[in-house]
Kinemage of the C-alpha trace (Angstrom):
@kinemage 1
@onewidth
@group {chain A} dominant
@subgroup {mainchain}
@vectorlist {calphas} color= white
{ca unk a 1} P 2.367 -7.680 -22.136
{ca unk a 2} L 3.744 -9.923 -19.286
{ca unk a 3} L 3.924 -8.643 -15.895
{ca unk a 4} L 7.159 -8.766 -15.405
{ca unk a 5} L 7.515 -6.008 -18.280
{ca unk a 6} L 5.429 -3.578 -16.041
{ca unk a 7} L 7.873 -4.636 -13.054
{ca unk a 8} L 10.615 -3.464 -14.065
{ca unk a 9} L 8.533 -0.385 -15.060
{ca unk a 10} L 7.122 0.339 -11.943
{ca unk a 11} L 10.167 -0.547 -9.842
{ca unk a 12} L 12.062 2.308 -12.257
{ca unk a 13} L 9.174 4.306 -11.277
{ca unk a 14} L 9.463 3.775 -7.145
{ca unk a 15} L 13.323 4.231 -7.056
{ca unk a 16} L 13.153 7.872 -9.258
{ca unk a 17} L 10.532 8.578 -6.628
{ca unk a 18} L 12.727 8.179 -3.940
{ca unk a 19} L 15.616 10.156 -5.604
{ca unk a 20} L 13.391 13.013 -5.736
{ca unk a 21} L 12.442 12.648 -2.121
{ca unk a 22} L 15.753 12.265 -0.653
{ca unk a 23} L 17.050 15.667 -2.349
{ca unk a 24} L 14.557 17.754 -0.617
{ca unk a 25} L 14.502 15.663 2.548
{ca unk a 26} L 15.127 18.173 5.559
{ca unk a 27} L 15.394 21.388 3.468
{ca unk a 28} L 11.468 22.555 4.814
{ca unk a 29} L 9.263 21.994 1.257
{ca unk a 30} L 6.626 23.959 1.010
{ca unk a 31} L 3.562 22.578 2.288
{ca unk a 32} L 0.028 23.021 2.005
{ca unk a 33} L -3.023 21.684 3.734
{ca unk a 34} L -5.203 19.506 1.523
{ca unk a 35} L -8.304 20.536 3.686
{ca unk a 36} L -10.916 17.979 4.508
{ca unk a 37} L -8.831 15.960 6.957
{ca unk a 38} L -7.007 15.076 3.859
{ca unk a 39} L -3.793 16.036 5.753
{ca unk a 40} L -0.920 18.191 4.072
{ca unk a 41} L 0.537 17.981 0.805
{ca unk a 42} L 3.868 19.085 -0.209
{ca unk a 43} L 5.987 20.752 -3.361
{ca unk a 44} L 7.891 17.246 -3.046
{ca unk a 45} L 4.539 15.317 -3.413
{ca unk a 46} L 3.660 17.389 -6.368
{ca unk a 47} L 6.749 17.258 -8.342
{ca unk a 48} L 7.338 13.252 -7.851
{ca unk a 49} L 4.023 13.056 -9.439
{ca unk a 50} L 4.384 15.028 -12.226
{ca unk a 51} L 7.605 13.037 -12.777
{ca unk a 52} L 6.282 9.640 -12.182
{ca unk a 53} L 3.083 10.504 -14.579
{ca unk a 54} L 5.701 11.419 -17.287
{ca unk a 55} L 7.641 8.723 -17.079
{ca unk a 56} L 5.050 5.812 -16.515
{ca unk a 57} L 2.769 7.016 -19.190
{ca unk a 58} L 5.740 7.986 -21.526
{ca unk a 59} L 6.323 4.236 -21.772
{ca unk a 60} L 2.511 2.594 -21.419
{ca unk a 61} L 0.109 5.929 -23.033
{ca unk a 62} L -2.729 3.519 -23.278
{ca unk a 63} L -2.722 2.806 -19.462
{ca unk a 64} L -5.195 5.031 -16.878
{ca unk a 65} L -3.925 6.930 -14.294
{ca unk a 66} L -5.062 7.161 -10.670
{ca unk a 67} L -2.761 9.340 -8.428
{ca unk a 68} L -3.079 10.743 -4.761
{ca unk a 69} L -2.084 13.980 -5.947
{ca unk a 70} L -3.524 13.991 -9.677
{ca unk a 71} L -7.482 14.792 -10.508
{ca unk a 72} L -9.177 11.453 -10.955
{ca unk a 73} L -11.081 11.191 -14.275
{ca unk a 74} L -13.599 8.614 -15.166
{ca unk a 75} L -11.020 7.922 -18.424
{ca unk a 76} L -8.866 5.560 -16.095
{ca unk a 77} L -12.234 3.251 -15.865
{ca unk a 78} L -12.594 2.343 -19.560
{ca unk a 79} L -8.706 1.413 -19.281
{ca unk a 80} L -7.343 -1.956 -19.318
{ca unk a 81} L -4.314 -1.343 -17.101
{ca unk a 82} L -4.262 1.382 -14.354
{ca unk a 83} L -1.136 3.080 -12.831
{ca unk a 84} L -2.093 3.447 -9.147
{ca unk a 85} L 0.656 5.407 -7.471
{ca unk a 86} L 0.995 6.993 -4.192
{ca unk a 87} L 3.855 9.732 -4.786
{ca unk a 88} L 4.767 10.229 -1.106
{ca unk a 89} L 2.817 7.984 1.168
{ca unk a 90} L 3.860 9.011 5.048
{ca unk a 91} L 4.035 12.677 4.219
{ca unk a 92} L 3.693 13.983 7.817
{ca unk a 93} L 6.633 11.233 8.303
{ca unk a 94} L 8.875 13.020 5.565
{ca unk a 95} L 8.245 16.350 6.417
{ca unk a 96} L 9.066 15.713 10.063
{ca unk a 97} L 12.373 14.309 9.312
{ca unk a 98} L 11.225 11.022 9.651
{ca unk a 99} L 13.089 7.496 7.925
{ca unk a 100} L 9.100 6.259 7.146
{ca unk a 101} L 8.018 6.823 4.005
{ca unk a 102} L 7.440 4.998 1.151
{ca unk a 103} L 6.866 5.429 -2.706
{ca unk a 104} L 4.171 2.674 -3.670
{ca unk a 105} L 3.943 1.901 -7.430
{ca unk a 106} L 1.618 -0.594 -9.351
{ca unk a 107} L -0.031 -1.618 -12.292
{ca unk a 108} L -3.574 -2.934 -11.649
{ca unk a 109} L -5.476 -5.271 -14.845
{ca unk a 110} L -9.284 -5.675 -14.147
{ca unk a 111} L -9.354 -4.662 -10.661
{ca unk a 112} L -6.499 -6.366 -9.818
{ca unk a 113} L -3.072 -5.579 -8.950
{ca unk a 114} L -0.370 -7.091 -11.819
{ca unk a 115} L 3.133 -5.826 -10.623
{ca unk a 116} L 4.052 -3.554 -7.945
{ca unk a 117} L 6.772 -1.815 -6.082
{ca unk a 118} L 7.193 0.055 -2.817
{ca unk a 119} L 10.402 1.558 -2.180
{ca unk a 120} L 11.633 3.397 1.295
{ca unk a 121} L 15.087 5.261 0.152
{ca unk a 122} L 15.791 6.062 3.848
{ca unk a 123} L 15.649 2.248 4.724
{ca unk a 124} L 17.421 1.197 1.748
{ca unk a 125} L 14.491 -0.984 0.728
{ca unk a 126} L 12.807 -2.210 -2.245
{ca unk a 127} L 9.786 -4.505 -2.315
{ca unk a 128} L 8.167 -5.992 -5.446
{ca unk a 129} L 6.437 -8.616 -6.910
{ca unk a 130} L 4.870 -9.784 -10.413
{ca unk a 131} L 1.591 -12.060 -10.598
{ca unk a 132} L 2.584 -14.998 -9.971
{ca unk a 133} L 6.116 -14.999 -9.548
{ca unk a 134} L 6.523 -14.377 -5.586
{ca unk a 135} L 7.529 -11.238 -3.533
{ca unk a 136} L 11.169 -9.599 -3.087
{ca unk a 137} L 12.607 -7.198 -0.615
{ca unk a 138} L 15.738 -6.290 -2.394
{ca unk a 139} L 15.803 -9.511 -4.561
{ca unk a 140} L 15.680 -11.527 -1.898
{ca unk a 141} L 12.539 -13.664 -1.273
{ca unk a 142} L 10.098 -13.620 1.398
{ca unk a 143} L 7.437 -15.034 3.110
{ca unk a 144} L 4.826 -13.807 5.335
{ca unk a 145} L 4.351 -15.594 9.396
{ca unk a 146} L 3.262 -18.801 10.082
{ca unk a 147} L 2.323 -16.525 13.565
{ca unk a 148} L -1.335 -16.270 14.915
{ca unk a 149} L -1.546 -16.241 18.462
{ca unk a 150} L 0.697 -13.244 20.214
{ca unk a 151} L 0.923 -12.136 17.014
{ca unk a 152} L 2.307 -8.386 16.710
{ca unk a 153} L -0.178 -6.302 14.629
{ca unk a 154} L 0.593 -3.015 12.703
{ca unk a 155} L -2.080 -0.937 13.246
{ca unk a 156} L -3.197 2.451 14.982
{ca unk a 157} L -4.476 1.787 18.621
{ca unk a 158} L -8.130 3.565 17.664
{ca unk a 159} L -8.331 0.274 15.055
{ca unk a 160} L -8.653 -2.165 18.327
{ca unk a 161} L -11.347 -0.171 19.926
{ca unk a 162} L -14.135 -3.274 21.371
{ca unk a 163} L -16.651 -1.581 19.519
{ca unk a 164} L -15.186 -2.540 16.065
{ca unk a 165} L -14.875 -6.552 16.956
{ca unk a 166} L -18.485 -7.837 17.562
{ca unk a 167} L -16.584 -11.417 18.402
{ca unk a 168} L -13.939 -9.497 20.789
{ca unk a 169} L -10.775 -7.885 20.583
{ca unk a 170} L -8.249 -10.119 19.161
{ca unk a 171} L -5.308 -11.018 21.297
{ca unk a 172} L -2.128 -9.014 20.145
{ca unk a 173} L 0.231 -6.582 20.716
{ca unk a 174} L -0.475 -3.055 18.818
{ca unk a 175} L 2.814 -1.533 16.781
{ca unk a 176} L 2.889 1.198 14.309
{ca unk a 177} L 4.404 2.432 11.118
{ca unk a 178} L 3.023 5.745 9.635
{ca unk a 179} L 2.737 4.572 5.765
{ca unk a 180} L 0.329 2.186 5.077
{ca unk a 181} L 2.183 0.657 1.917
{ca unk a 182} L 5.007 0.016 4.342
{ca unk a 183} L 2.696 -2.074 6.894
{ca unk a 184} L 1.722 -4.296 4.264
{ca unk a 185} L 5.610 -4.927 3.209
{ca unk a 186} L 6.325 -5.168 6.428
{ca unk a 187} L 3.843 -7.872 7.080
{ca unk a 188} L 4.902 -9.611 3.499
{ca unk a 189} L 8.080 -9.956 4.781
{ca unk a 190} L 7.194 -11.320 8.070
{ca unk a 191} L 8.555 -8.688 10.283
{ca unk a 192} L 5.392 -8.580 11.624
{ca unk a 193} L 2.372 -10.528 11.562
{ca unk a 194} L -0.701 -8.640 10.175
{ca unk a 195} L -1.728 -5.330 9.615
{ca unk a 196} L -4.984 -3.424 9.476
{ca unk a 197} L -6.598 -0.234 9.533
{ca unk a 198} L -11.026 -0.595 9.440
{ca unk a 199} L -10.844 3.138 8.170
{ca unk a 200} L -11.891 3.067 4.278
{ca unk a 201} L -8.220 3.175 2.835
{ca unk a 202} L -7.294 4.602 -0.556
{ca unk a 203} L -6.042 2.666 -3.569
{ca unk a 204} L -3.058 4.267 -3.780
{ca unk a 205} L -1.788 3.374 -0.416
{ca unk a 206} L -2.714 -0.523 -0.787
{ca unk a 207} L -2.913 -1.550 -4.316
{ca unk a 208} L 1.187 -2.015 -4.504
{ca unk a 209} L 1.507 -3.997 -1.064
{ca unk a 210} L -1.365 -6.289 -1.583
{ca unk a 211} L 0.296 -8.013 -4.809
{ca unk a 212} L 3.552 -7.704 -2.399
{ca unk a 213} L 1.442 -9.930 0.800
{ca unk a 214} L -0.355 -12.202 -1.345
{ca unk a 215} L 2.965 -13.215 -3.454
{ca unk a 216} L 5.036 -13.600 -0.065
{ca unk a 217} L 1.778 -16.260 0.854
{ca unk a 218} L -0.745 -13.553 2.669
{ca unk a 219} L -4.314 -12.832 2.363
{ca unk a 220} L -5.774 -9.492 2.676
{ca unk a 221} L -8.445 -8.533 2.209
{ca unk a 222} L -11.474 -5.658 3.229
{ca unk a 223} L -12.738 -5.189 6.846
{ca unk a 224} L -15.299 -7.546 5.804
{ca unk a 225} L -13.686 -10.408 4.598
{ca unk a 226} L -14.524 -9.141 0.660
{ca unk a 227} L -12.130 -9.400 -2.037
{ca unk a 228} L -9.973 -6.319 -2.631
{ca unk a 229} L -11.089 -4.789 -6.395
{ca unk a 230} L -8.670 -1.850 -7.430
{ca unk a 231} L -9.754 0.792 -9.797
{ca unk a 232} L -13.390 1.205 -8.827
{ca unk a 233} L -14.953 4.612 -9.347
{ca unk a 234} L -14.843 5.295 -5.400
{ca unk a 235} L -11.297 4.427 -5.119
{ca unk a 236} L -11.303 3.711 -1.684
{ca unk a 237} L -11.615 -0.337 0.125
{ca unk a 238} L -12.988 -0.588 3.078
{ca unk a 239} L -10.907 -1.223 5.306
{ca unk a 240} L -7.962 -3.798 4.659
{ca unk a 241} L -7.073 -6.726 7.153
{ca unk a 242} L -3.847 -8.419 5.906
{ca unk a 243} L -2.213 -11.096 7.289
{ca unk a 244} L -0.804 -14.847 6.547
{ca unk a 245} L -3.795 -16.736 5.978
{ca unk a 246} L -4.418 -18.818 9.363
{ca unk a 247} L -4.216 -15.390 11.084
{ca unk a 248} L -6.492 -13.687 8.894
{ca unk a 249} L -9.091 -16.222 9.389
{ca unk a 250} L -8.558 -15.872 12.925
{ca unk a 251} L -8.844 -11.921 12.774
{ca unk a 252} L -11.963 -12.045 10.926
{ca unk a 253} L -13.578 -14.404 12.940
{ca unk a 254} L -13.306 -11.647 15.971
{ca unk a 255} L -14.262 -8.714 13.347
{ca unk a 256} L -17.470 -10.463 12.101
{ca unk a 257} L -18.440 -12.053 15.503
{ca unk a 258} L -17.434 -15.557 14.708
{ca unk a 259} L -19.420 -15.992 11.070
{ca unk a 260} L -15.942 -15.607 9.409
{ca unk a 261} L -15.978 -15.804 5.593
C-alpha cells in the first residue's frame, strides 16, 4: 500500500484527535497521575485513544499498535506496519489552558516512519509528510534552516548543562515548547533551528515529526549520532538531536567531543 494511502489515514486520525480535545478544552477533565514521573493522564487522553485505536485499526486490522496510553504487547513486533500515536502529547499544556499541544500520528514500516501527521487545533496547524514526497504545514511546503551559528534551539535549559557536551556547550540561544512532536515541526518548518532533548524520548512523541524534519531536508537523529529505529521492544530513543544537517553535524561534534559521526 503506498504511503500516501496511510497519509491521508493518519492525517484523518490527527484532526478527529483534535476535535475531541478542543470540546473538553477548559471544562477541568478528570485527571489522574500516571505515577512513576510518568506525569498525569487525563479522561481526554483516554477517550482520544480509544477513538483513534478504533478508527485507525478499523481501516488497517493487520497493522500493530503502540499507544502512550494503550498496554504495549509484544504482537505490534511481528507486525509489518505500526500505528505509533501519541493521543495528547503536552498534557500538562492542555490541562493548564495552554494553546501547546499536539496530536502526533504515524505509520512506521520496519523501524521506520512511512507517513505521519501532527496536528495543534489551537494553532490551526497541520503538519505531514509521506516517504518521499516532502513535508507540509497546512499544504504548504517547507524546509528546515540553512542556520548554524546563533542558531535558536528548542530545548529545556537542563539539556545544555556542560556536563552533557564533552566538546563544550554549543553556542545558541535556549527556547521552549512543551510537546515534543511540536519542536520537531517547528524545526521542519524552520521556525527554529534544531531541537533536542538527551533524555531517552518515547516513540510516540518523535516517530510522527521525524518523517516531518527529514522530508522538510533535516537530520535527526539519537543523542549519539545513531539512526532513529521505531518500533523496538523498549520503545524509547535515546535522546533525539534534530536539526538541518550542517547544524546537526555541528551539534554532535560538541555532544561527542569532536569525533562526530
Amino acid at each position: 500500500m503506498p504511503a500516501t494511502d496511510d497519509l491521508g489515514l493518519v492525517t484523518q486520525a490527527a484532526m478527529a484527535a483534535g476535535e475531541i480535545a478542543l470540546r473538553h478544552f477548559g471544562r477541568a477533565p478528570r485527571v489522574w497521575d500516571k505515577g512513576q514521573g510518568q506525569g498525569p493522564v487525563s479522561e481526554v487522553d483516554l477517550e482520544i485513544d480509544a477513538a483513534l485505536r478504533a478508527l485507525l485499526l478499523g481501516a488497517r486490522p493487520d497493522y500493530g499498535w503502540l499507544s502512550e496510553e494503550s498496554p504495549d504487547s509484544p504482537d505490534r513486533l511481528r507486525r509489518d506496519r505500526v500505528f505509533i500515536v501519541d493521543p495528547l502529547d503536552g498534557t500538562r499544556a492542555y490541562l493548564d489552558g495552554k494553546d501547546g499541544f499536539a496530536h502526533p500520528v504515524c505509520v512506521v514500516e520496519n523501524g521506520q516512519t512511512l507517513a505521519a501527521a501532527i496536528h495543534l487545533p489551537r494553532l490551526g496547524q497541520t503538519y505531514t509528510a509521506a516517504r518521499g514526497q516532502g513535508a507540509f504545514c497546512n499544504g504548504a511546503p517547507i524546509v528546515v534552516s540553512d542556520t548554524v551559528a546563533g542558531a535558536r534551539v528548542l530545548t529545556a535549559r537542563s539539556q545544555l548543562d556542560p556536563a552533557l557536551w564533552p566538546g563544550g556547550v554549543p553556542g545558541v540561544s535556549q527556547h521552549f515548547r512543551p510537546a515534543l512532536a511540536w519542536r520537531m515541526a517547528l524545526t521542519a518548518e524552520g521556525a527554529f533551528d534544531a531541537m533536542l532533548t538527551l533524555k531517552p524520548a518515547w516513540h510516540w512523541d518523535i516517530a510522527a515529526g521525524a518523517l516531518i524534519l527529514a522530508e522538510a531536508g533535516g537530520t535527526a537523529t539519537d543523542g549519539q549520532g545513531d539512526p532513529l529505529v521505531f518500533n523496538t521492544a523498549d520503545p524509547r530513543a535515546n535522546g533525539v538531536i534534530a536539526a538541518n544537517p550542517a547544524l546537526h553535524m555541528a551539534l554532535m561534534a560538541r555532544r561527542l567531543g569532536g569525533l562526530a559521526k
